[in-house]
MIZARO-24961 format. One line per 2 residues: number of its first residue (from 1); their letters; for each residue x, y, z of N, C-alpha, C, CB. Coordinates in steps of 0.05 Angstrom, whole numbers, plus 32768, in hexadecimal, padded with zeros to 4 digits. Each point is the difference from the previous one (the first is absolute). Glycine has a CB too. Layout:
<sites>
NUM = A = X:Y:Z:X:Y:Z:X:Y:Z:X:Y:Z  ... .
</sites>
This chain:
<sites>
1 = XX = 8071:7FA8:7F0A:7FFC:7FE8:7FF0:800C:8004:7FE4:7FD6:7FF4:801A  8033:7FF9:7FC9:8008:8002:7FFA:7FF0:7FF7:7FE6:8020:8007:8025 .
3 = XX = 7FE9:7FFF:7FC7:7FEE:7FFF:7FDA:8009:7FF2:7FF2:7FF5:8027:7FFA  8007:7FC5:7FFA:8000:7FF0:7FEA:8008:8015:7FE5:7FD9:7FDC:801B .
5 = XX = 803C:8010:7FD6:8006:8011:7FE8:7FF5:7FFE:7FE7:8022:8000:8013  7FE2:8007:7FDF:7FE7:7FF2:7FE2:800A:7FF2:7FF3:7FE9:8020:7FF5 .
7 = XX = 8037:7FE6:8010:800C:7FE0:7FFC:8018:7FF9:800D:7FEF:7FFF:7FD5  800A:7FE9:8034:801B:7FFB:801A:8021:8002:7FF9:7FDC:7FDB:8013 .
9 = XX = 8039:8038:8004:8013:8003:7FFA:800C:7FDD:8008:7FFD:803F:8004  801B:7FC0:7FE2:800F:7FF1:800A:8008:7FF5:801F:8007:8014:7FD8 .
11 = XX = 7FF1:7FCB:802F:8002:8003:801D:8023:7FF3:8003:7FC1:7FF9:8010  804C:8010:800A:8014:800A:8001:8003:7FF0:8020:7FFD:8031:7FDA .
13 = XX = 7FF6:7FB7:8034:7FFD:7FF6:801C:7FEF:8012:800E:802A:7FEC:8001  7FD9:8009:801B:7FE5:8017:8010:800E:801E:8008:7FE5:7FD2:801E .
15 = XX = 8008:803E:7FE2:800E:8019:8008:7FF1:8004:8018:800F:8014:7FD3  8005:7FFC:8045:7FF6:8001:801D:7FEF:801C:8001:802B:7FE3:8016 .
17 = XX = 7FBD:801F:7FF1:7FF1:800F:7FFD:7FFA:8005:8023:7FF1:7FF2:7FC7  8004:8003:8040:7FF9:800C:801E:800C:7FEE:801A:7FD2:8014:7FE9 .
19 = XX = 8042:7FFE:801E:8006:7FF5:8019:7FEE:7FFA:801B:8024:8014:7FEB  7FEA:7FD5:8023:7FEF:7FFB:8010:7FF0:8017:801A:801F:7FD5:7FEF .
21 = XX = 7FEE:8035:8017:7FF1:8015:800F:7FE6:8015:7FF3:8030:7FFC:8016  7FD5:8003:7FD6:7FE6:8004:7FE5:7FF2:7FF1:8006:8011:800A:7FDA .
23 = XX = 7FF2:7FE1:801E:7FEE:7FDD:8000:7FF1:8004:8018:8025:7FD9:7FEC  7FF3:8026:8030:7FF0:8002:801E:7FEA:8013:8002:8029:7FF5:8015 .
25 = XX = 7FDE:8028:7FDC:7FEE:8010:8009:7FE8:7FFF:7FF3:8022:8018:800D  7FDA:7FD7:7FDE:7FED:8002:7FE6:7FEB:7FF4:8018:801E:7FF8:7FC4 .
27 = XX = 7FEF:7FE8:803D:7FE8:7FED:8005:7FFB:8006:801C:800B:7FDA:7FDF  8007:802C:8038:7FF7:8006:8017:7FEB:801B:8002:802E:7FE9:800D .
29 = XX = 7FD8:8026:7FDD:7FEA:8016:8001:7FDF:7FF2:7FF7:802B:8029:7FF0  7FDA:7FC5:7FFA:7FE9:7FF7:7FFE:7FE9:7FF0:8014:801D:8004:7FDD .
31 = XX = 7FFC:7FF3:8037:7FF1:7FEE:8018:7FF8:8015:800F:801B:7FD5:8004  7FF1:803C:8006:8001:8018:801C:7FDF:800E:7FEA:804F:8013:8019 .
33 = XX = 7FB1:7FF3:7FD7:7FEB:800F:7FF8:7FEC:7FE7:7FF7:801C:802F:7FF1  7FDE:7FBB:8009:7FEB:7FF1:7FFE:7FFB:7FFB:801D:8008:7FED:7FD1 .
35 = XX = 8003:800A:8043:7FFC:7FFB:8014:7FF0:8018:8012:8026:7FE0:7FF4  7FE2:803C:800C:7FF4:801E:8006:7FE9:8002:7FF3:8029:8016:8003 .
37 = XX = 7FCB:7FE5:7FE6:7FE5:8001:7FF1:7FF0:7FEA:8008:8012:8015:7FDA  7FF8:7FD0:8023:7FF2:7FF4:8012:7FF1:7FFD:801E:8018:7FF8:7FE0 .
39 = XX = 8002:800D:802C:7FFA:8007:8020:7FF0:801A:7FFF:802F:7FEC:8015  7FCF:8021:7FE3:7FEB:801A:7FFA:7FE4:7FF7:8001:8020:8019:7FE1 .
41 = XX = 7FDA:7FD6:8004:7FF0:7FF9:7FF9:7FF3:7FE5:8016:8015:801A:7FD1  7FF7:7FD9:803A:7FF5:7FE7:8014:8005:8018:801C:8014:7FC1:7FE3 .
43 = XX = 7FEA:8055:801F:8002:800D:8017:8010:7FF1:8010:7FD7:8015:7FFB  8043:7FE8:8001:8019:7FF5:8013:8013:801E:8004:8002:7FC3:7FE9 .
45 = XX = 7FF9:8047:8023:800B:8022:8003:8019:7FF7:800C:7FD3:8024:800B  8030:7FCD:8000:8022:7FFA:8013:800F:7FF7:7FEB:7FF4:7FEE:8031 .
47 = XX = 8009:8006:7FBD:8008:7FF3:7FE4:800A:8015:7FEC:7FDB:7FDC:8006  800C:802E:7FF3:8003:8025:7FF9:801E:8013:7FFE:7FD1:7FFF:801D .
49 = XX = 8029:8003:7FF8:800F:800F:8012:8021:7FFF:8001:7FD5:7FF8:8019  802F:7FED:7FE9:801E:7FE9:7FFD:8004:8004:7FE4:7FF8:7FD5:8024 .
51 = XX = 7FF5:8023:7FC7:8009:8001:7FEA:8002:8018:7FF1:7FF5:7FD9:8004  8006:803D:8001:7FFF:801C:7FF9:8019:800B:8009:7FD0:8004:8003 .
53 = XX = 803C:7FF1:801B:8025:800C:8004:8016:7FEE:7FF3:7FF5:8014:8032  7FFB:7FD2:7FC4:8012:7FF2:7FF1:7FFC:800D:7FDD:7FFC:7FD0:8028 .
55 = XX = 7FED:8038:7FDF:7FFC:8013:7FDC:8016:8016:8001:7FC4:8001:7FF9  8045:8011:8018:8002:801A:8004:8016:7FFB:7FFA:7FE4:8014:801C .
57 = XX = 802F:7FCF:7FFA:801D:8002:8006:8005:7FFA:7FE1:800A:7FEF:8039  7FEC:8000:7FB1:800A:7FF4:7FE0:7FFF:801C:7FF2:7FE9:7FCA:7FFD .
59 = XX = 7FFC:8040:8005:8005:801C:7FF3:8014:8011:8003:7FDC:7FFE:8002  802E:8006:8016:8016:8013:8008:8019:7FEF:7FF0:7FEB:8015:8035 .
61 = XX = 8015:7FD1:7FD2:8018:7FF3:7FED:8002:7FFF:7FEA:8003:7FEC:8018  7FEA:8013:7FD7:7FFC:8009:7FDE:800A:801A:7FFA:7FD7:7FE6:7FFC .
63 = XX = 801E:802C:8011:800E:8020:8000:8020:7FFB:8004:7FD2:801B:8018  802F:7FE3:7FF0:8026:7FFD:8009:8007:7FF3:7FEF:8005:7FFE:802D .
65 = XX = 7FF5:7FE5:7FCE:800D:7FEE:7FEB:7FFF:800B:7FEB:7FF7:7FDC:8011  7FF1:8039:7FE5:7FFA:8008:7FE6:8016:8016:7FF3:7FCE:7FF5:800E .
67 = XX = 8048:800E:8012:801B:800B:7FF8:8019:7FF6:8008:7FE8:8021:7FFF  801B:7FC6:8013:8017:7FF1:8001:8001:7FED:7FF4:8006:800E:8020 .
69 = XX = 7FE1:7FE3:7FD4:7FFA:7FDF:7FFB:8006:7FFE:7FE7:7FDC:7FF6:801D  802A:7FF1:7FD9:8000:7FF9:7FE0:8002:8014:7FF6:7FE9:7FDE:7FFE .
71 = XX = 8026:801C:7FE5:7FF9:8015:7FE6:7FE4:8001:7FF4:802E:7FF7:7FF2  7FC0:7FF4:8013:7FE6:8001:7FEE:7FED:8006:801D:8009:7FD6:7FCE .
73 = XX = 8001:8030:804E:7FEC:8002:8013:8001:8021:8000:8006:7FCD:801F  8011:803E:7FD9:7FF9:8020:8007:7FF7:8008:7FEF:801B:800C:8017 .
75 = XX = 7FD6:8006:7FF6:7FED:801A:7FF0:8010:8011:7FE0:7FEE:8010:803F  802C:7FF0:7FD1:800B:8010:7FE5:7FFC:7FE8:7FE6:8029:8024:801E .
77 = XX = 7FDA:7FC9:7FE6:7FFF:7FEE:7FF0:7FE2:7FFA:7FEC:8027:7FF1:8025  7FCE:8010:7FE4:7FD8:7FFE:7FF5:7FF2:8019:8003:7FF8:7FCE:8013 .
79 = XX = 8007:8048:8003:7FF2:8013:7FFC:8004:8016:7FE6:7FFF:7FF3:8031  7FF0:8015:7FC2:8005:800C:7FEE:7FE6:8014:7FFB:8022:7FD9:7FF1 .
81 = XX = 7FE1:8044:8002:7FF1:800E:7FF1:7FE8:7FFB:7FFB:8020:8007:7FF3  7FC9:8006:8004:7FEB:7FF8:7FFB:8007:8003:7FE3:7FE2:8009:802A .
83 = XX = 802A:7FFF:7FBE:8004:7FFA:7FE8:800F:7FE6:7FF9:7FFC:802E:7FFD  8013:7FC3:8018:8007:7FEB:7FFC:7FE8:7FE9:8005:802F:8016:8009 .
85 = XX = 7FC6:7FED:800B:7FE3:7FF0:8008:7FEA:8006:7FE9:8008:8005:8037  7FFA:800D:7FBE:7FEA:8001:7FE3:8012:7FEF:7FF1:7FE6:8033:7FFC .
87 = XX = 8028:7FD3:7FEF:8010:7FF7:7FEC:8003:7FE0:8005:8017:8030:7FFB  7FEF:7FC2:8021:7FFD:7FE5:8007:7FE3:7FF7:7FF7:8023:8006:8028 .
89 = XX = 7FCC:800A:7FE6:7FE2:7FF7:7FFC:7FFC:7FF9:7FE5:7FEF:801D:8020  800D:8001:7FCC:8006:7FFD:7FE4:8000:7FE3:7FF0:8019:8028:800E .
91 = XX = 800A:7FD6:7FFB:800A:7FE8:7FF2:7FFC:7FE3:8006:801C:8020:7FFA  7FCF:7FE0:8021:7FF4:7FE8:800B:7FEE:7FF9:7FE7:8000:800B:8037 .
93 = XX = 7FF2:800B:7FBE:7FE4:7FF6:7FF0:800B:8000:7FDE:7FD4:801D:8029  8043:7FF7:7FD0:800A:7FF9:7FE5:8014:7FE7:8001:7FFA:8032:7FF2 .
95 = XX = 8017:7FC3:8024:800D:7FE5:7FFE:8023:800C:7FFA:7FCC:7FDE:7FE6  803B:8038:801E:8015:8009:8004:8011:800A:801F:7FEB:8006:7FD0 .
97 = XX = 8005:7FEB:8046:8012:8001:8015:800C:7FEE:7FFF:7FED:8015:8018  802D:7FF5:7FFC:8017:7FE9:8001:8004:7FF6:801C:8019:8015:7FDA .
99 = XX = 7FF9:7FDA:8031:7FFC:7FF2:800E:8009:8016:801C:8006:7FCE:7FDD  7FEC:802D:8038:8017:800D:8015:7FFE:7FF4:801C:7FFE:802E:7FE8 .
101 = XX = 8017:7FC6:801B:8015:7FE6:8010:7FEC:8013:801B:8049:7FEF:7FE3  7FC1:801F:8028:7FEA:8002:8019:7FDD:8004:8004:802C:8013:800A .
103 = XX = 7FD6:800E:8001:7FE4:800F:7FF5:7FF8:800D:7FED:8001:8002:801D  7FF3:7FF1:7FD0:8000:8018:7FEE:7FED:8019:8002:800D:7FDD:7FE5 .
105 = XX = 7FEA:8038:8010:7FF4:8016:800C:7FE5:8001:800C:801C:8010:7FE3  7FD8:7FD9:8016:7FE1:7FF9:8003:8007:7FFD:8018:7FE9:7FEC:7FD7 .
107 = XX = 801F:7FF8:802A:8009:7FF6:8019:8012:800F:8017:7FFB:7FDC:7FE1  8011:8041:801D:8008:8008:800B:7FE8:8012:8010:802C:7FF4:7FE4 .
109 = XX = 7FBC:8017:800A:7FFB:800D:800C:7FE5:7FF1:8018:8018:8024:7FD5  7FE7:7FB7:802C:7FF6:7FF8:8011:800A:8001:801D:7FF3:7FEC:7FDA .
111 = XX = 8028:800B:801F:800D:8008:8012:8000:8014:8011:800E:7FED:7FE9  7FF3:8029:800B:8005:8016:8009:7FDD:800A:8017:802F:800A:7FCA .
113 = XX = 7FC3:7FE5:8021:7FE4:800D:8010:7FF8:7FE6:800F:7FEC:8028:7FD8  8017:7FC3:802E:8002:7FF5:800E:800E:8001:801E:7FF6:7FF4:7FD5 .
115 = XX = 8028:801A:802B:8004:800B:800C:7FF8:8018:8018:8010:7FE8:7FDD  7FE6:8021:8012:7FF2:8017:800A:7FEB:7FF8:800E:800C:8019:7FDF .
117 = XX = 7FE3:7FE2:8014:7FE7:7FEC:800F:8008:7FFA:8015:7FEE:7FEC:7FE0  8029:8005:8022:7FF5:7FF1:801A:8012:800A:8013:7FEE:7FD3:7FED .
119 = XX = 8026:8046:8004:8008:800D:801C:7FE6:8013:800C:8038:8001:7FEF  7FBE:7FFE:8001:7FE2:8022:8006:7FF1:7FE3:801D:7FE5:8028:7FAE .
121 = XX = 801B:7FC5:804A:7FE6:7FEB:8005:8018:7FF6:8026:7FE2:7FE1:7FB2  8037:801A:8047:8009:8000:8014:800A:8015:8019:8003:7FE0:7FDF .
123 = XX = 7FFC:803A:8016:7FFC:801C:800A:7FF1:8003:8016:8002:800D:7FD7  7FE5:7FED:800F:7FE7:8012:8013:7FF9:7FEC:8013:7FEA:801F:7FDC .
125 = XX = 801A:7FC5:801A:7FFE:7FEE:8017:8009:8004:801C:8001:7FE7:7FDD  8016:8024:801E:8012:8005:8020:7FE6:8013:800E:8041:8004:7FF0 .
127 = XX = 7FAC:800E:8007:7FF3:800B:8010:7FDF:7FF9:8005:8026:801F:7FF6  7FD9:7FD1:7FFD:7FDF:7FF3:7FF5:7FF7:7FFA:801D:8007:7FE3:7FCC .
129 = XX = 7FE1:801D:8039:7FF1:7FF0:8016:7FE9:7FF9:7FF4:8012:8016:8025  7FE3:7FD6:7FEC:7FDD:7FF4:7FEF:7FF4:8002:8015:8005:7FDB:7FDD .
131 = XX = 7FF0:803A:8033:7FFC:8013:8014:7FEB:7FDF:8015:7FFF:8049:7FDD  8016:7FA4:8021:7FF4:7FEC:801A:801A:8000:800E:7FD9:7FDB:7FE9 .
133 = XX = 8033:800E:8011:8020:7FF4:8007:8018:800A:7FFE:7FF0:7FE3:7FF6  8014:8016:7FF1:8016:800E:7FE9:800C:8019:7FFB:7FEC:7FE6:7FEF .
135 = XX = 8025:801C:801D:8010:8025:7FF3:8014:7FF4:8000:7FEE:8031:8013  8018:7FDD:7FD6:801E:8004:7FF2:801A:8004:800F:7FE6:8015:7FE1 .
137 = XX = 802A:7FE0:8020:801B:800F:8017:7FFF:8017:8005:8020:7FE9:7FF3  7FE2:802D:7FFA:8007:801B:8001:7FEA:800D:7FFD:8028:7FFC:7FF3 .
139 = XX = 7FBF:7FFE:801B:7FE0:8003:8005:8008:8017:800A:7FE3:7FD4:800B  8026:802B:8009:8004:8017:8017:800E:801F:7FF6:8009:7FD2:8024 .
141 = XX = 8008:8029:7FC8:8014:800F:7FF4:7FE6:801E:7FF5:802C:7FCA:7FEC  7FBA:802E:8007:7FF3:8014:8002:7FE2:7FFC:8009:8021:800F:7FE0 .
143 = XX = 7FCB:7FFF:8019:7FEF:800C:800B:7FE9:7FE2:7FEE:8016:8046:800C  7FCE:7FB9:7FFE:7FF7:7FE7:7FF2:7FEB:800D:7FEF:8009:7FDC:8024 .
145 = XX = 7FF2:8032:7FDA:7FFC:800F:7FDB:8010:7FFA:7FEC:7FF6:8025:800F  8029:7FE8:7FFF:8010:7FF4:7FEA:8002:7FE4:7FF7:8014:8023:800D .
147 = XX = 7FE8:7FCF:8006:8007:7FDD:800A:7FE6:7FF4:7FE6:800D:8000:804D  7FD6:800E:7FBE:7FEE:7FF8:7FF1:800A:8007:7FE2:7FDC:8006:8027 .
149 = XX = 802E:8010:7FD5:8002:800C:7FE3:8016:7FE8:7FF2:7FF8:803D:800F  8018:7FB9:7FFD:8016:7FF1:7FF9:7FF1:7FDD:7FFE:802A:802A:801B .
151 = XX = 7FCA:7FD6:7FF1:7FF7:7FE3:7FFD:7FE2:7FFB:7FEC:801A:7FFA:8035  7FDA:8022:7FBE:7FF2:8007:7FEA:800D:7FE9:7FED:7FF6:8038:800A .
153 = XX = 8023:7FE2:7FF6:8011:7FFD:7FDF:800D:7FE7:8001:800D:8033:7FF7  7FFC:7FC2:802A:8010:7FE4:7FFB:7FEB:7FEC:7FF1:801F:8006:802E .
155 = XX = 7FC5:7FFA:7FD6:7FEA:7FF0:7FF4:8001:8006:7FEE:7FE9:7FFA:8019  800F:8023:7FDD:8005:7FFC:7FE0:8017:8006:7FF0:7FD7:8007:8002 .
157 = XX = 803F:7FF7:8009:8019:7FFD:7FE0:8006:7FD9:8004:802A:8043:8003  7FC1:7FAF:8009:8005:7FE4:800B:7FE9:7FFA:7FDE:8009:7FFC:804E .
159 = XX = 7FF0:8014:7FA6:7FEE:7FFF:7FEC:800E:8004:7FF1:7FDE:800A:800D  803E:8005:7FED:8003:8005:7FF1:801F:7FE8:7FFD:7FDE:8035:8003 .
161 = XX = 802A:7FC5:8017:800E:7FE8:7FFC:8001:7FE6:7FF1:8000:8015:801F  7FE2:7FE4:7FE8:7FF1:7FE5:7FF3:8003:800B:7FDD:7FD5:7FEF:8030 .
163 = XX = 802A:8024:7FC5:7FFC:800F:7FE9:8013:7FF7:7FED:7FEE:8026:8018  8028:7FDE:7FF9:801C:8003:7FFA:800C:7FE0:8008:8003:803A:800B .
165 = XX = 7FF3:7FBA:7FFB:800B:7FE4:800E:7FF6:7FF4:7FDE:7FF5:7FFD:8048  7FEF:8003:7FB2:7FEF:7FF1:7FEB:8014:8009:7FE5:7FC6:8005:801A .
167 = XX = 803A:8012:7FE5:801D:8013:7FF1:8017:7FEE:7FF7:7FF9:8028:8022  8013:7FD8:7FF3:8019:7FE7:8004:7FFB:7FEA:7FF5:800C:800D:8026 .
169 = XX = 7FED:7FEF:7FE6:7FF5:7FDB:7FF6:7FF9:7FFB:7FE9:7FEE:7FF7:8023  7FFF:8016:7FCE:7FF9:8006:7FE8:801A:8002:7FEB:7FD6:8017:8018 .
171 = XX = 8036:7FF9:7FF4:8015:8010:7FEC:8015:7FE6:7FFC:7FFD:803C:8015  800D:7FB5:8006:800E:7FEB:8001:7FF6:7FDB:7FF4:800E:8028:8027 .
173 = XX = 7FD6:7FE6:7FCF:7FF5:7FE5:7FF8:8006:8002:7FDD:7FD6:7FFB:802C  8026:8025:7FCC:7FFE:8004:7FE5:801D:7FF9:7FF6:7FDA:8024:8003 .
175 = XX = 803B:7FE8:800A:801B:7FF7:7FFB:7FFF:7FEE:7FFA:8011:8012:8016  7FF0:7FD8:8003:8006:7FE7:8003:7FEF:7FEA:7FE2:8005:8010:8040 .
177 = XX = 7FE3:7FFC:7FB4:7FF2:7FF8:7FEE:8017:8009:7FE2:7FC9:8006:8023  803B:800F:7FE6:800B:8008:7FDD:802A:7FEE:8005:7FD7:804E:7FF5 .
179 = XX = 8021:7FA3:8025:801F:7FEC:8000:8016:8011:8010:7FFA:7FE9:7FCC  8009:8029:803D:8017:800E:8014:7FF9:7FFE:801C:800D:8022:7FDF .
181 = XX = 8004:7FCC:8023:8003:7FF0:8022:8007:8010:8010:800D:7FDA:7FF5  7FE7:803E:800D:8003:800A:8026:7FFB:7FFA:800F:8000:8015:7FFD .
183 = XX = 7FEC:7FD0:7FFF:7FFB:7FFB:801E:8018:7FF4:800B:7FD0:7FF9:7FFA  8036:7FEE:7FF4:8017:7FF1:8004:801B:8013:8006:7FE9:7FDB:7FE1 .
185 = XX = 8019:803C:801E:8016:800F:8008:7FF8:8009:8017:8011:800A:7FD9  7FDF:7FFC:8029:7FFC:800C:8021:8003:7FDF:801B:7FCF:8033:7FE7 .
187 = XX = 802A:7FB9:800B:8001:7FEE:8009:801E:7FED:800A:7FD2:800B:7FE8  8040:7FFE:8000:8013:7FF4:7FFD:801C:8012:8000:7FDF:7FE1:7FE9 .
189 = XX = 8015:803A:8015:8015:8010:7FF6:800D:8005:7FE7:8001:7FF7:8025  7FFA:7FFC:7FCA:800B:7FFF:7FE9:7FF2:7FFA:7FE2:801F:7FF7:8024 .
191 = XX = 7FE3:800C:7FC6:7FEF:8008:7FE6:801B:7FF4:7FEC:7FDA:8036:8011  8014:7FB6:7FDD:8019:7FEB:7FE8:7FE8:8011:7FE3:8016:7FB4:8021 .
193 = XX = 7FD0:8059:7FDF:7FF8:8007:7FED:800E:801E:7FF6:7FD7:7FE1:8010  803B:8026:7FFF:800B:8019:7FED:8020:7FFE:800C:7FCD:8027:7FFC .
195 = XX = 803F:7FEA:7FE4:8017:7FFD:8004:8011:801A:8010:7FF7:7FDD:7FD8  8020:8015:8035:8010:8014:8013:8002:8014:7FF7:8017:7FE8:8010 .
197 = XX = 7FE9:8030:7FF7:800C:8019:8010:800D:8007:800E:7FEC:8003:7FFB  801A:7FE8:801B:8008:8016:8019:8024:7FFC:8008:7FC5:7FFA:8019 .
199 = XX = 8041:800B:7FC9:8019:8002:8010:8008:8017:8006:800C:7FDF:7FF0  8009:8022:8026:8008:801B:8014:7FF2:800F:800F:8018:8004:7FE6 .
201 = XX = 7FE5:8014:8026:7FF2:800A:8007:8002:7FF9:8021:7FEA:8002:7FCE  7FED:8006:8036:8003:7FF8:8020:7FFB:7FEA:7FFB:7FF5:8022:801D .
203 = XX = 8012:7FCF:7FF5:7FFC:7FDF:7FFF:7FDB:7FF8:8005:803B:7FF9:801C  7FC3:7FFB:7FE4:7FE8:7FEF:7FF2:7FF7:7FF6:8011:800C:7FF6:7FDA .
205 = XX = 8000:8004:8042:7FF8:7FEA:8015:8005:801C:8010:800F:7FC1:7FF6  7FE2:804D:8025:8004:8008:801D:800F:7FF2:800D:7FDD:800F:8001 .
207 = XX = 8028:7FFB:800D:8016:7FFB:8014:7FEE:7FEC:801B:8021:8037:7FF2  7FDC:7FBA:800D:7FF5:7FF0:8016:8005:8005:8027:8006:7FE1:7FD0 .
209 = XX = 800D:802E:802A:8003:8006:801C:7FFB:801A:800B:801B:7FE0:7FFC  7FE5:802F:7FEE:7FF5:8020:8003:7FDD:7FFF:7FFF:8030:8018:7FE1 .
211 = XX = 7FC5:7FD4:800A:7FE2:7FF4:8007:7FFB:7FFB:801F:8001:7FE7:7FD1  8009:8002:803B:7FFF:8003:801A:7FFF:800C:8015:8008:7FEE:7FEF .
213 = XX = 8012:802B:8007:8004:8011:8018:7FE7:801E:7FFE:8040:7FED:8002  7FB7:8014:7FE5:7FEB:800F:7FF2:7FE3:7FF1:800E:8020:800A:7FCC .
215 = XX = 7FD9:7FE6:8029:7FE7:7FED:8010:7FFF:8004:8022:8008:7FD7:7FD8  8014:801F:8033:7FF6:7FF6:801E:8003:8023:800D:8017:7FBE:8006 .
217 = XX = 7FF9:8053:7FED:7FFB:801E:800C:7FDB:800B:7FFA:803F:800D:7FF0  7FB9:7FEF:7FFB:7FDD:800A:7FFE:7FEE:7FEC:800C:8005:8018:7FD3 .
219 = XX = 8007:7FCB:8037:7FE8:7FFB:8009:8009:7FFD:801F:7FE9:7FEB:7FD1  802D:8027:8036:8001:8005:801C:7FF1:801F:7FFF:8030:7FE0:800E .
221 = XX = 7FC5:802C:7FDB:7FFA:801D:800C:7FE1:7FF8:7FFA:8030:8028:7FF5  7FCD:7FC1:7FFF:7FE3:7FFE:7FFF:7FF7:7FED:8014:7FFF:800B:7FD3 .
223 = XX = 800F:7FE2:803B:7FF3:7FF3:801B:8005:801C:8013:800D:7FC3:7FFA  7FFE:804D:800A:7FFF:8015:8012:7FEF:8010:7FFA:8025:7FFD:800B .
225 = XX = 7FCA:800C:7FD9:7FEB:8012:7FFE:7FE4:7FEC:8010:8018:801E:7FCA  7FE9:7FC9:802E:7FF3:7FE7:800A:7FFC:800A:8018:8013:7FDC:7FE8 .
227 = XX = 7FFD:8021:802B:8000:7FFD:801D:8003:8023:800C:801B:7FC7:7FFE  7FD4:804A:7FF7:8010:801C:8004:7FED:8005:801D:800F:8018:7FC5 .
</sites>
């Protein structure tokens, strides 16, 4: 997500901030994982289940994209240091941060643990059982100690998801209050409150057809973990 400046740079037209396969993966992750907590919660386990290999296959595509996709979707681009994530912090509360067109470090490191989450939460899922109906595809793969031990922790880092979800939202409301439209960029792809940067470099938009051929390869290895 991205920070408001303390005083706005010259605007310069819209600048392209997140390509669409960003966009796809943002909001389709939001459905695939509201839909998985819900179905949890109204005990719809077949529901569950579907939306947890549709969690797995986006995750695996964020990883990848986070090194072929957009200039503001890869990692090299927003991940940074923990002295850069202080010094950002810092200058949140004295009024000397500056603007930054993608993630800035806060926001990078939601990302990043968001990520994680819900690859840990889509993981251990592959081996979970709720010792009635339900096992995991790759139930069989080990022993049901381990199965039990794995579907412990899938329950609780699902605690630590919601944590991190409230996190987000929060963080994207405060923005949006102090006037820097990320939502509207994640929405639209593009940002008219700060001025350009991006000339040269890697290009700014992914490649739309390497998205595709990226997407329909992981969620052929995740309807096959599905059906294993």
């Amino acid at each position: 997500m991205a920070s408001p400046e303390s005083s706005q740079p010259e605007k310069t037209g819209s600048v392209d901030v997140w390509d669409f396969p960003t966009r796809f993966f943002h909001w389709g992750l939001a459905i695939a994982v509201a839909t998985s907590l819900l179905s949890e919660q109204f005990g719809n386990m077949d529901i569950h289940v579907i939306s947890g290999h549709v969690v797995l296959a986006l995750i695996l595509f964020r990883i990848v994209w986070g090194f072929v996709g957009g200039r503001h979707a890869r990692f090299a681009d927003f991940v940074r240091g923990p002295s850069a994530v202080i010094r950002y912090a810092k200058s949140l509360f004295d009024g000397t941060h500056k603007t930054t067109i993608g993630h800035n470090p806060l926001g990078a490191l939601s990302v990043i643990g968001l990520l994680a989450v819900l690859a840990f939460q889509a993981g251990t899922g592959l081996f979970a059982n709720d010792d009635i109906l339900i096992e995991g595809p790759l139930f069989d793969l080990v022993s049901k100690s381990t199965s039990d031990m794995l579907t412990y922790y899938h329950g609780l880092s699902s605690n630590v998801l919601y944590g991190l979800i409230v996190l987000h939202l929060a963080a994207v409301a405060f923005y949006s209050f102090k006037g820097d439209k990320i939502l509207g960029a994640m929405i639209y792809g593009t940002r008219e409150d700060v001025a350009s940067t991006d000339a040269g470099g890697t290009p700014v938009k992914g490649s739309i057809i390497i998205a595709i051929l990226v997407l329909a390869i992981l969620a052929a290895v995740a309807w096959f973990i599905f059906n294993y």
